[in-house]
C-alpha positions in Angstrom: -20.3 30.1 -38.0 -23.5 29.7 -39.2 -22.6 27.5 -42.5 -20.2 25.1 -40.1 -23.4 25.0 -37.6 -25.7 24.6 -40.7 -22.9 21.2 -41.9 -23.0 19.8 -38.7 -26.6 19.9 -37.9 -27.0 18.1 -41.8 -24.6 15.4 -41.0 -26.7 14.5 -37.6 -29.6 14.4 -39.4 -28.0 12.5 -42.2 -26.9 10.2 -39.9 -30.3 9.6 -38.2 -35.6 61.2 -34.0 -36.3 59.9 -37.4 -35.4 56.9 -36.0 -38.0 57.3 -33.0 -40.5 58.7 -35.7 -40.5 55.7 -37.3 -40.6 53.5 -34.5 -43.3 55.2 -33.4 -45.1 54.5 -36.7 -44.1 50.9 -35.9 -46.1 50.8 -32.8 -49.3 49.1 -32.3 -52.1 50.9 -34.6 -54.9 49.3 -36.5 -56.5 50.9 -39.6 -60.1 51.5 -37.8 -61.1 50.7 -34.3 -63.5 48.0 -35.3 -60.5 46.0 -36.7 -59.5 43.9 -33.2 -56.0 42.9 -32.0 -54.9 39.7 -33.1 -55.2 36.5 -31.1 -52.3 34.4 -32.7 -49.1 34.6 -34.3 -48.8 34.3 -37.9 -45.7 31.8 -38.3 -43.4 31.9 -41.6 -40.6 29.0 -40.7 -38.6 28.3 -43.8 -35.0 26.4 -44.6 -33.5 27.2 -47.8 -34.6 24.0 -49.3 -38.5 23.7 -47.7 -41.0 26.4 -45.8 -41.9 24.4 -42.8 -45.1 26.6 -42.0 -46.7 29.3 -44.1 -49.2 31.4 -42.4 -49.4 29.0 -39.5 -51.1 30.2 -36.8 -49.6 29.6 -33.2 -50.0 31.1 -29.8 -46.6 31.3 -29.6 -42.8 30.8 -30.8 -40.1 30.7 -28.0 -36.8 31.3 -30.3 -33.0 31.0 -29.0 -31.8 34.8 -30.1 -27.6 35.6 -29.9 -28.9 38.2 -26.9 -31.1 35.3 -25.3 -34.0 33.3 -25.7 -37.4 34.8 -25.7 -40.9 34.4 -27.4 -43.4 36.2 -29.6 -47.0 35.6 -29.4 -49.5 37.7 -30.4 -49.2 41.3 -31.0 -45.4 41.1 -29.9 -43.7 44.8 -31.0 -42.0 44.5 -34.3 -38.6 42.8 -34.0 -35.5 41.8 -35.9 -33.1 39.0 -34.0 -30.3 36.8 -35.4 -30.6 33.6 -34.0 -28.0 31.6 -32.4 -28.0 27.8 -32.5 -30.3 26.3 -29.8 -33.9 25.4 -29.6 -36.6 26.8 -31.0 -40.4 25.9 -30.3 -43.5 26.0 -32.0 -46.8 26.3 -29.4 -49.5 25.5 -31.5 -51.6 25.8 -28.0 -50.6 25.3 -24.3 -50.4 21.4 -24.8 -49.5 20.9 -28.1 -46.0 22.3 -29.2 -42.8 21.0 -32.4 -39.2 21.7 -31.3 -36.7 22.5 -33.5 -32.9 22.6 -33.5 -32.0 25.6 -35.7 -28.3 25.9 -36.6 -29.0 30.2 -36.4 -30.8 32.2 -38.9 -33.0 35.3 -38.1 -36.7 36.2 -37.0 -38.2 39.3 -37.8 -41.6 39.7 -35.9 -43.5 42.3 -37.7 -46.3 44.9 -36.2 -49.4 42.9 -38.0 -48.6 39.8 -35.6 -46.7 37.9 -38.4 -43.2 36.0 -37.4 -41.2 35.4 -40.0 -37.5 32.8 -39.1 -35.4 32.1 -41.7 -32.8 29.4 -40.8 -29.8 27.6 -42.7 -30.7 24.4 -41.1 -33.5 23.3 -38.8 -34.5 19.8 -37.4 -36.8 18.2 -35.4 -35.4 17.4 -32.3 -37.3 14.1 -32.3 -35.5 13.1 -35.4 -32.1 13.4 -33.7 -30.2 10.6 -32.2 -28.4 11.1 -29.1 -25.8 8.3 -29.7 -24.7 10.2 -33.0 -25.0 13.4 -31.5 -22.5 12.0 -28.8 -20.3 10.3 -31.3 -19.8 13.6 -33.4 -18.9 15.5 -29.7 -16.3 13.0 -28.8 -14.9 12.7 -32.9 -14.6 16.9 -32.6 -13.5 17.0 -28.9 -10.3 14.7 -30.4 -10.0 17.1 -33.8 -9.9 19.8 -31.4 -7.4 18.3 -29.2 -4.9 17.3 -32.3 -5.5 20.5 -34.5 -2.9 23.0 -34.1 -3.8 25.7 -32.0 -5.3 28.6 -33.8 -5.6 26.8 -36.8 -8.7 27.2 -39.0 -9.1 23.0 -38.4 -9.7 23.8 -34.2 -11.8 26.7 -34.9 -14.1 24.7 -36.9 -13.5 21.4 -34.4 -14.6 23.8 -31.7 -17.7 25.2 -33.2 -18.4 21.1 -34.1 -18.2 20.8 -30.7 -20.4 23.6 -29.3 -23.4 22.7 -31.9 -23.6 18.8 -31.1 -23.1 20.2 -27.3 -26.3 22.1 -27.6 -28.0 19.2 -29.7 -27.2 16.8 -26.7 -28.9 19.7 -24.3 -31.8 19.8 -26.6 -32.1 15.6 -26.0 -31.0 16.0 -22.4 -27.8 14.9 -22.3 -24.7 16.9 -21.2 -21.9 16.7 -23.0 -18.2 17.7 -22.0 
């Protein structure tokens, strides 16, 4: 799924115990007590073609996870989440944020404060055009509609349609 998300979100944008133990470890420790909690997320955001941030520092990143959406901000507990497409924002501050669509991927948030989300595709949602986004709903809606059922041409008409579904949520339109 995520290669067909990572196509369709391209052709938008083309178009405009131990176990315990070691958790445990994991936990929130600091090398001295003089060394002081962190007071911002350390964002790694990269695509396989371009790192979008590098050490950026954030207060937060609100990130669209398969089990839900939730966000990280400083001194989040470590975390490993694979990403579903959706939405994912960048808060550089409380009035200053970057939204994203991300085709899925994964975010591992690590114990030191630093986020790292690895995507196949991601695009700013200001760069996306609704009337496209609609036009490749309604193109997929018919593929769907004409593909025989259970054939590999209406699975991938279907997952067509969810991504440019979520895209038109993302712009504020509802689609089907």
């Amino acid at each position: 799924m995520l290669s067909r998300s990572s196509f369709v979100a391209k052709k938008v944008l083309s178009r405009t115990s131990v176990l315990g133990a070691s958790r445990a470890a994991a936990a929130r420790t600091f090398s001295s007590e003089s060394e002081a909690a962190a007071s911002s997320v350390s964002l790694n955001f990269s695509v396989p073609y371009e790192s979008i941030y590098n050490g950026a520092s954030v207060e937060q990143v609100i990130i669209p996870g398969v089990e839900g959406e939730y966000g990280v901000t400083a001194n989040h507990v470590p975390y490993v989440a694979q990403m579903k497409p959706g939405i994912l924002t960048v808060m550089f501050d409380s009035s200053e944020s970057e939204k994203y669509f991300v085709a899925g991927g994964y975010a591992v948030t690590h114990a030191n404060s630093v986020t790292d989300v690895v995507c196949v595709e991601a695009v700013k949602v200001d760069d996306l055009d609704v009337s496209v986004v609609s036009a490749n709903y309604e193109a997929a809606k018919s593929a769907a509609g004409s593909a025989t059922a259970g054939s590999q041409e209406e699975a991938e008409a279907q997952i067509d349609m969810e991504v440019n579904k979520t895209m038109g949520a993302a712009l504020g339109v509802t689609l089907g």
